[in-house]
C-alpha positions as CSV (number, residue, x, y, z in Angstrom):
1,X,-3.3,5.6,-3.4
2,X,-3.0,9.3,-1.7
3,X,-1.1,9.7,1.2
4,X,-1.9,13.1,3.4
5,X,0.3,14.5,6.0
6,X,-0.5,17.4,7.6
7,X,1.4,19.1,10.7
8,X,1.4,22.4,12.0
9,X,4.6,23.2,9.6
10,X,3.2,21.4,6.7
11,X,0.3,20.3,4.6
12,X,1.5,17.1,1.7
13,X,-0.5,15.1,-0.1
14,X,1.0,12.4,-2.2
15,X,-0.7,10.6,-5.3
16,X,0.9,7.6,-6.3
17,X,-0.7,5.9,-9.7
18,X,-2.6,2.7,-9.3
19,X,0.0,0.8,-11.9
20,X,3.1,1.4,-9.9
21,X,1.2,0.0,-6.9
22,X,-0.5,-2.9,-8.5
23,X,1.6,-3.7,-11.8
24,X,3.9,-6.6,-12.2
25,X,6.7,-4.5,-11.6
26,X,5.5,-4.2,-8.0
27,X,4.5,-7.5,-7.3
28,X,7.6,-8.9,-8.5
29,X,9.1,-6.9,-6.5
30,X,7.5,-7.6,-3.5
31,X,7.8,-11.2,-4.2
32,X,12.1,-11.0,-4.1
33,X,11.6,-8.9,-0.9
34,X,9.1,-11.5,0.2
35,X,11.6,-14.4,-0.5
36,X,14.6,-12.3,0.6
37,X,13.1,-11.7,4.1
38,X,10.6,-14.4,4.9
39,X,12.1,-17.2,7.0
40,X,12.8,-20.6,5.2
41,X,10.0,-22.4,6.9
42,X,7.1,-19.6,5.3
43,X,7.5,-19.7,1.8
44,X,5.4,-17.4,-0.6
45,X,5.2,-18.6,-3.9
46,X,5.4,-15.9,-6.9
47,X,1.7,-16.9,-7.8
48,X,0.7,-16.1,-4.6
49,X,2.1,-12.4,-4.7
50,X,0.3,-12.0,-8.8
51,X,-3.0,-13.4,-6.5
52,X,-2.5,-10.6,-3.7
53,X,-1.7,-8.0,-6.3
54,X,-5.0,-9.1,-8.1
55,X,-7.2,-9.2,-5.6
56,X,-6.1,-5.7,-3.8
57,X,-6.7,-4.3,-7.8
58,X,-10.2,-5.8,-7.6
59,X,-10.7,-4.8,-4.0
60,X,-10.0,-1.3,-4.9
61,X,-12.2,-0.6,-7.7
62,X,-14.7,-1.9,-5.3
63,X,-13.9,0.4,-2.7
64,X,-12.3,3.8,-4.2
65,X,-11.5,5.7,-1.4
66,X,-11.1,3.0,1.9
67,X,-8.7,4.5,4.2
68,X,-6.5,2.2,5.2
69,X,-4.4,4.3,8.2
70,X,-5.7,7.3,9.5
71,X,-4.2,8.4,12.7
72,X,-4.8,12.2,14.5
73,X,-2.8,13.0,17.4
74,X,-3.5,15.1,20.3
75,X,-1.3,18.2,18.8
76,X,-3.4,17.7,16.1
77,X,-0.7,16.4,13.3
78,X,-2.9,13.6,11.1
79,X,-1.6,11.1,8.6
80,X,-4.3,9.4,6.1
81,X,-3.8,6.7,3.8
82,X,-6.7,5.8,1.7
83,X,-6.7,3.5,-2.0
């Protein structure tokens, strides 16, 4: 995933590895945050974070660089975030 920023002040671009996004680690986490902030009544069950996690994994190597956010403002500031 890369993340870029830019401003008049400041340029960033951030890389984050594929394995911290998509790994077990991650999806169990997101499954406690899931469980921890999901009301009673919409349950996620942990096999249906590992099933997100897999299929966002398969959807990126099918589509390497989709941009999921990409927002420009009039003053010309833009943030990007593509897989």
């Amino acid at each position: 995933m890369k993340i870029v920023i830019r401003t008049e002040e400041t340029n960033l671009t951030l890389r984050l590895p594929g394995f911290l996004l998509y790994g077990r680690l991650s999806s169990r986490i997101a499954g406690g945050l899931a469980r921890k902030y999901l009301p009673a009544e919409m349950p996620l069950p942990a096999d249906a974070v590992a099933r997100l996690m897999a299929e966002l994994r398969r959807f990126r190597r099918a589509h390497p660089h989709w941009v999921l956010v990409d927002v420009q403002s009039s003053s010309g500031e833009i943030v990007r975030i593509t897989l």
